[in-house]
LUMKOLBA-123522 format. One record per residue (C-alpha): residue number from 0; residue in three letters; y, x, z. Coordinates in nm, 4 decimals. Layout:
N
+-----+--------+----------+----------+----------+
| num | residu |        y |        x |        z |
+-----+--------+----------+----------+----------+
| NUM |    ALA |        Y |        X |        Z |
...
+-----+--------+----------+----------+----------+
//
This chain:
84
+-----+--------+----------+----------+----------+
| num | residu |        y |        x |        z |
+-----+--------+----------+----------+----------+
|   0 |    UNK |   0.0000 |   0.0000 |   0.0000 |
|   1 |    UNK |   0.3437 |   0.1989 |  -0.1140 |
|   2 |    UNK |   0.6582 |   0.1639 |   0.1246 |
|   3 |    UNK |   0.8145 |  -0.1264 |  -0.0651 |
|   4 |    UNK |   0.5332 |  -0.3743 |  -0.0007 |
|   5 |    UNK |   0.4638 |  -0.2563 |   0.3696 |
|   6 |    UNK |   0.8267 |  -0.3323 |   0.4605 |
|   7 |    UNK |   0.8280 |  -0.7101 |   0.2245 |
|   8 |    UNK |   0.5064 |  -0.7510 |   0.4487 |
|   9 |    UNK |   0.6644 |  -0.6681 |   0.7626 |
|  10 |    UNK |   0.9667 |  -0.8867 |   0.6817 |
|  11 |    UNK |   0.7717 |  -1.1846 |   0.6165 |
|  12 |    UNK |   0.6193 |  -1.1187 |   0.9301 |
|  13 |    UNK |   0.9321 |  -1.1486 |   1.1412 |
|  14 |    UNK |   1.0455 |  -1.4513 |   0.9449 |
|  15 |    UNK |   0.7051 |  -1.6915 |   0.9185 |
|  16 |    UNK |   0.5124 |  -1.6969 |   1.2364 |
|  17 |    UNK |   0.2316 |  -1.8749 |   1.0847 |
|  18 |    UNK |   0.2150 |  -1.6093 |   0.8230 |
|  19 |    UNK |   0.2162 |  -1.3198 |   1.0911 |
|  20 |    UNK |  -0.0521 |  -1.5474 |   1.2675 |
|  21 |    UNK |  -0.2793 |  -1.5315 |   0.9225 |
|  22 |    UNK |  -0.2312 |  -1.1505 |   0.8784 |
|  23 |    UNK |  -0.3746 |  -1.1056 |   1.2432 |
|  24 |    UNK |  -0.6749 |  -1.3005 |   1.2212 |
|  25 |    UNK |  -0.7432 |  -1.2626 |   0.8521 |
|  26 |    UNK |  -0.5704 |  -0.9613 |   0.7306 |
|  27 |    UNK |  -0.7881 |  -0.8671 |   0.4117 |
|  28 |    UNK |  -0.7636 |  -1.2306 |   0.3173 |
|  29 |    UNK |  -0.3766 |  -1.2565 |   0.3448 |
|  30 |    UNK |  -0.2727 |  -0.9308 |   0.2561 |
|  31 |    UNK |  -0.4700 |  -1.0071 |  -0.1114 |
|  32 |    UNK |  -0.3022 |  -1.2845 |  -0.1591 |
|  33 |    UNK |   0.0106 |  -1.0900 |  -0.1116 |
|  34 |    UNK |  -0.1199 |  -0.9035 |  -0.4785 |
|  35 |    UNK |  -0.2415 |  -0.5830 |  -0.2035 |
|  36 |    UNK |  -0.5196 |  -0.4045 |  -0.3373 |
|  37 |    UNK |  -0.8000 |  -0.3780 |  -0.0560 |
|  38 |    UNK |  -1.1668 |  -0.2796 |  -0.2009 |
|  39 |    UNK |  -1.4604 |  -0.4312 |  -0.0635 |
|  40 |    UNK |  -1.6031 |  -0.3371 |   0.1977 |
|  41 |    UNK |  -1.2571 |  -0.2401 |   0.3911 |
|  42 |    UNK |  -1.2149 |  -0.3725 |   0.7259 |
|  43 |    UNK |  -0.8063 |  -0.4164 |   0.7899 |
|  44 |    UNK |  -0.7148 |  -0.4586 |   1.1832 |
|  45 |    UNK |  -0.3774 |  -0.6027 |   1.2574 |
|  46 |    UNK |  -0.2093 |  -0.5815 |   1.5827 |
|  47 |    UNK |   0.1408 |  -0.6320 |   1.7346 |
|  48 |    UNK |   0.3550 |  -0.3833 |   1.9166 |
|  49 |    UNK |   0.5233 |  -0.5072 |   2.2066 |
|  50 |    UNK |   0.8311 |  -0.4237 |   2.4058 |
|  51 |    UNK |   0.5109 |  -0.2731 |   2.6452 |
|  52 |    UNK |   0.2620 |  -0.1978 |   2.4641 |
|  53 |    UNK |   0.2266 |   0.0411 |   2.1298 |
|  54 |    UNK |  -0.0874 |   0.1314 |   1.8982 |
|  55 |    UNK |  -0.1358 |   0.4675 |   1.7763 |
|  56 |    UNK |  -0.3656 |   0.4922 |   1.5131 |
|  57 |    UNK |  -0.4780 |   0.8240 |   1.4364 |
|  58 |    UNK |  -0.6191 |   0.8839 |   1.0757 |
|  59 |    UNK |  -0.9522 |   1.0260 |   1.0195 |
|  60 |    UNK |  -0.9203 |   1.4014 |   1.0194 |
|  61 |    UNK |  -0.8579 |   1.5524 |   0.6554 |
|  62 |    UNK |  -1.0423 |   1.8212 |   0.4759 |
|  63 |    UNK |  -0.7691 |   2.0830 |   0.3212 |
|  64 |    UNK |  -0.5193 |   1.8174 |   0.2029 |
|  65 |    UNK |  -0.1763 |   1.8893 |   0.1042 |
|  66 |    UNK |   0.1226 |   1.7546 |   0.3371 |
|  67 |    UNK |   0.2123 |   1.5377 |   0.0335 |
|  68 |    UNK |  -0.1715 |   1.3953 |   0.0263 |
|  69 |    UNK |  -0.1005 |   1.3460 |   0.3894 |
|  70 |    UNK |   0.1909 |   1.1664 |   0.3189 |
|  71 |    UNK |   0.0315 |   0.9022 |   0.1001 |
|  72 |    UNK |  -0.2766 |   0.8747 |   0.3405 |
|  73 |    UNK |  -0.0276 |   0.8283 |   0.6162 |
|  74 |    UNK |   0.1541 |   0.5702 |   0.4494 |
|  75 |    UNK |   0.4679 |   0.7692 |   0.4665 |
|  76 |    UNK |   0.5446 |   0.6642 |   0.7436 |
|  77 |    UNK |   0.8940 |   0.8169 |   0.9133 |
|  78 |    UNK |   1.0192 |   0.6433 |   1.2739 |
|  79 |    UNK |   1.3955 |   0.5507 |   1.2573 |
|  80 |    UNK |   1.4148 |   0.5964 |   1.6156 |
|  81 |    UNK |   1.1936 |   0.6378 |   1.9393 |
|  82 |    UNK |   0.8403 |   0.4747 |   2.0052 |
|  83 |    UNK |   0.8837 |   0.5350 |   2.3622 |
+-----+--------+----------+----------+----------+
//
C-alpha cells in the first residue's frame, strides 16, 4: 500500500466510524474493496492507538536489504511528532 492510499484510508477512518469498525473486524475484506491489493493467503490485523496505549509492530528481520527496500517494506513510514 503506497503513502497516498494509507493516509485516504486513515482519513476515512477518522470520518466514518462504521467504516473504521469494518476495517477492524474485517480488514482484508474492506481494505479490497478500497481497490488495495492484498494476495491470498495474507492475514491483515487492525488495531487502534489510544491516548494510552500504542502498537509497535516490528517487521520480520531482513536479509541484506537496502535502506530504500526497507523503506518500502516499512511503508515509509516517518512520525511527525512523538509516540510517547
Amino acid at each position: 500500500m503506497n503513502e497516498q492510499t494509507y493516509k485516504t484510508i486513515l482519513t476515512k477512518c477518522w470520518a466514518d466510524p462504521d467504516f473504521k469498525q469494518r476495517l477492524i473486524a474485517e480488514p482484508v475484506k474492506t481494505l479490497r474493496a478500497e481497490g488495495v491489493t492484498v494476495p491470498d493467503g495474507i492475514q491483515v490485523t487492525v488495531v487502534e492507538n489510544t491516548t494510552s496505549e500504542f502498537t509497535f509492530v516490528i517487521p520480520p528481520e531482513p536479509s541484506e536489504l537496502s535502506d530504500q527496500a526497507m523503506d518500502r517494506i516499512s511503508g515509509g513510514f516517518k512520525w511527525s511528532r512523538s509516540i510517547l
